[in-house]
N, C-alpha and C positions, 0 to 999 in steps of 0.2 A: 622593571626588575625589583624584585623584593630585598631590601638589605637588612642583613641583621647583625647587630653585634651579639655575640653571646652574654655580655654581662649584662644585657637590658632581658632576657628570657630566664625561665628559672630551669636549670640542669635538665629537668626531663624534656620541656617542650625544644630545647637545641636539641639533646640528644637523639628524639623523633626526626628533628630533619637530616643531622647527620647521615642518621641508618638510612632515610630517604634519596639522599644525594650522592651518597658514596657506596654502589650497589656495582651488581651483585659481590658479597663477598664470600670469600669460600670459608667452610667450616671447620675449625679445628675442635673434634671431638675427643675431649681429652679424657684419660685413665687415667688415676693417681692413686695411690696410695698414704694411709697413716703410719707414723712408726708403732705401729700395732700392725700393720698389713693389712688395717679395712679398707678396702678399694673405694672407687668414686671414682663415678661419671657424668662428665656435664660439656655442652657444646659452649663453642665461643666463638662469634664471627668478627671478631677482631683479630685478625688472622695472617700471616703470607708466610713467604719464604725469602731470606735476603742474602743468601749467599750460598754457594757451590761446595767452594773449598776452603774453607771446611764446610760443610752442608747444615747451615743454620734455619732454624724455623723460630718466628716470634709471635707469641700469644695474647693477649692480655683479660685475663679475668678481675673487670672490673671492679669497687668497693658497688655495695647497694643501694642505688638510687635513693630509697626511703630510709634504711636504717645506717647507713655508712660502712656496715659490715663488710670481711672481706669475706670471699666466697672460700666453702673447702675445698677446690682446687688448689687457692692459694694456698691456705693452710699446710694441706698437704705437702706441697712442693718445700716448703720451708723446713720439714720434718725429713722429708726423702725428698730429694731433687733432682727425680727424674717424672717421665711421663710419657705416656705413649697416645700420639694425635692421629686418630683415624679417621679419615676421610668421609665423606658423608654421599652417599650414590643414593638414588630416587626411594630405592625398594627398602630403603631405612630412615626414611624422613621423619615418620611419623615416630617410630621408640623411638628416634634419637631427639624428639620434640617433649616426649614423656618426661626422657632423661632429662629436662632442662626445670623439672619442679623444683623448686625449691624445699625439699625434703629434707627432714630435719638429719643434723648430721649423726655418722655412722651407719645408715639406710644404705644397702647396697643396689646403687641404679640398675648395676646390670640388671638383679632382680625382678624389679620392679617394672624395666622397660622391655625386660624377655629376650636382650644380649645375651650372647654367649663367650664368656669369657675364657680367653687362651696364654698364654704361656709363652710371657716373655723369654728369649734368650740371652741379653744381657741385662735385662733391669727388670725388678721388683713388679711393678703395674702391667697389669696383662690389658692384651689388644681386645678388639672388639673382632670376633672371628667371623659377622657379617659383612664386615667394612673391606672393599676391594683393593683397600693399600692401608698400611699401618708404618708408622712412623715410629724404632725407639728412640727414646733422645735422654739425654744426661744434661740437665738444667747446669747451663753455666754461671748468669748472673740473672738477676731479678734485680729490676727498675723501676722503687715506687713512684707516679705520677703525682700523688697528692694523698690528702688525708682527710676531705669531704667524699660524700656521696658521689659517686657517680666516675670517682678519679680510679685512672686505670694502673697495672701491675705488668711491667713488658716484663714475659717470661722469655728470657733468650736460651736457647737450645742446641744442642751441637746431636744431629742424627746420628746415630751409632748403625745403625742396624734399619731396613728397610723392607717387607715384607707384601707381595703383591701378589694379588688371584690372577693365576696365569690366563683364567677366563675373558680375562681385560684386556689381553696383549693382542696384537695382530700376526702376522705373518714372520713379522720383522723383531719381534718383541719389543714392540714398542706398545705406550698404552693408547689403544683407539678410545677419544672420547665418546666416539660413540655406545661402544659397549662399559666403559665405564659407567657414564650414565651422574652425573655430580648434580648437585643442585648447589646454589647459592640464596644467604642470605640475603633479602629485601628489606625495606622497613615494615613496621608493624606486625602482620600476620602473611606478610607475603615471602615467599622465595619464587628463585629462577628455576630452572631446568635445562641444565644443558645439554640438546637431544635435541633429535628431529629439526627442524623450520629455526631453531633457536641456535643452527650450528652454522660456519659458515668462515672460509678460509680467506684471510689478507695474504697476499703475496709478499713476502719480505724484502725489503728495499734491497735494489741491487748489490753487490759486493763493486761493482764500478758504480760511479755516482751516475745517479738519474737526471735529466736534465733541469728536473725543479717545473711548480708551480709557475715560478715566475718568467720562466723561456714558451709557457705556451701562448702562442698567436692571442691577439688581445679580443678579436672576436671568435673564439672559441672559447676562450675563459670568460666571456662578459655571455657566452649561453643562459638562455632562457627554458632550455632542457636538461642540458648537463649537470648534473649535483657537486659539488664539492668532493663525495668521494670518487666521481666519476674523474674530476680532476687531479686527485691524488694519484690513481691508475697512470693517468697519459704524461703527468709529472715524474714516473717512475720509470720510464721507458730512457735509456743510455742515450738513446740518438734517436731522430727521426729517418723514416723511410725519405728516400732520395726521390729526386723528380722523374726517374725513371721508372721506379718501381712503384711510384702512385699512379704512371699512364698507364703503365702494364696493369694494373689492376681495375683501372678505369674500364680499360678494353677488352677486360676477358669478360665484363657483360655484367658484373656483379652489381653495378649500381646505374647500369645503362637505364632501366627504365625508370629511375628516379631522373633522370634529365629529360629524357621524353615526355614525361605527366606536367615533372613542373618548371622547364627550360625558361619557361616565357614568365614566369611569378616566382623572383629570387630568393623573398623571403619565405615563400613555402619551401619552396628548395632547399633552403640552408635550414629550416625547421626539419623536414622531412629526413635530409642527410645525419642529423644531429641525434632524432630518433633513432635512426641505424646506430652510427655510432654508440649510444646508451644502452641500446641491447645485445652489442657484440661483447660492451663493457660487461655486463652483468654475465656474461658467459667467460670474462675474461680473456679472450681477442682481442689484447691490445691494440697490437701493433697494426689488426685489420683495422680496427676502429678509427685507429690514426691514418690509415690512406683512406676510409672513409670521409674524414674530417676534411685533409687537406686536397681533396679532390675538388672542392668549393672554395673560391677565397673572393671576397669581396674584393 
């Protein structure tokens, strides 16, 4: 394994790995304003959300790697301290990759990257009217990090106001990622995409406790099939099926002709039973998976 400390590398080549190791992140595409009212637009994947209530979003538009400059989002925000973060979906990747030139200031991004800008309802900085959710926010504190290159600006933000393409919503209004469609930042020239083969649901841990990793039988966790996340699955089940209702399923035929092929070669057996198992998992059938399992035991 590679170790580094960061004071032996020089700012940009840790910064490369950072962006490399800490992926995908989501994109806060920010709108601001000057106290003149010239807009600015610029992404930043230094990005999340850290609280509900009150509804906080933190940003940080880093100084510049080469010149130590701050960027004019910063700028801005210290003139007028608010901003509006729009969300970044596939069909915008690209102008909002535009928007990231470094154009000299008072250049209006929207402009230039062919946004369309809309009209806030409580603050100054208009949304991005192709972005599928738009965040207002009223800058509450700015945290400088440092005063070399490369040191970052936590813009902490209190949402005022929330703005979303009912085209997003499902049935239920809620937002389907899949018709959202987000990317996330990578390092260097890459992002993610969130969509299609790239989507893909964890069952959230029970509201009664799971029995845990460490309650499952030691040869089914010591598997030469079963992955780790496979294990996280059968460690999340409350309780195991009882001995009665692993016969019963023995005998309704499901796994009858796995004892027949390989009755007489145990370790094919217990390989054989363990594949079932992993692809009940991957359909998530637990709990079939687990009288698959425990229908063998050495």
């Amino acid at each position: 394994m590679l170790t580094i400390n960061p004071k032996d590398l020089k700012t940009s080549e840790f910064h490369s790995y950072l962006l490399g190791a800490v992926a995908p992140r989501p994109i806060a595409f920010a709108s601001t304003v000057d106290k003149d009212g010239n807009p600015n637009l610029a992404p930043f994947s230094f990005f999340n959300v850290f609280s509900a209530n009150p509804p906080i979003a933190v940003f940080s538009p880093a100084r510049s790697g080469r010149t130590g400059e701050q960027k004019h989002t910063y700028e801005n925000i210290k003139q007028v301290p608010e901003v509006v973060i729009n969300v970044v979906s596939y069909d915008m990747v690209q102008q909002m990759s535009l928007a990231s030139t470094e154009f000299p200031k008072g250049v209006n991004e929207f402009t230039k990257s062919g946004f369309t800008p809309l009209r806030s309802e409580m603050i100054k900085p208009f949304r991005v009217k192709e972005s599928p959710a738009q965040l207002e926010c009223i800058v509450k504190q700015v945290i400088e990090l440092g005063d070399k290159g490369g040191a970052g600006n936590l813009i902490i933000c209190e949402v005022v106001l929330m703005h979303i393409d009912k085209r997003v919503l499902d049935a239920n209004k809620v937002i389907d990622p899949k018709k959202i469609d987000l990317v996330g930042r990578m390092g260097g020239n890459w992002y993610s995409r969130a969509n299609g083969t790239a989507l893909f649901e964890v069952e959230k841990p029970k509201q009664n406790l799971g029995i845990g990793v460490d309650q499952i039988p030691l040869y089914i966790r010591n598997s030469n099939v079963l992955t780790g996340n496979n294990l996280g699955q059968l460690g999340n089940m409350e309780h195991l099926p009882n001995k009665e209702e692993i016969v019963a399923y023995r005998n309704s035929g499901a796994i009858n002709e796995a004892f027949e092929i390989y009755g007489s070669n145990l370790d094919k057996l217990e390989e054989h039973l363990h594949h079932l198992a992993k692809g009940l998992l991957e359909n998530n059938k637990v709990e079939e998976a687990w009288k698959v399992l425990l229908s063998f035991e050495r």
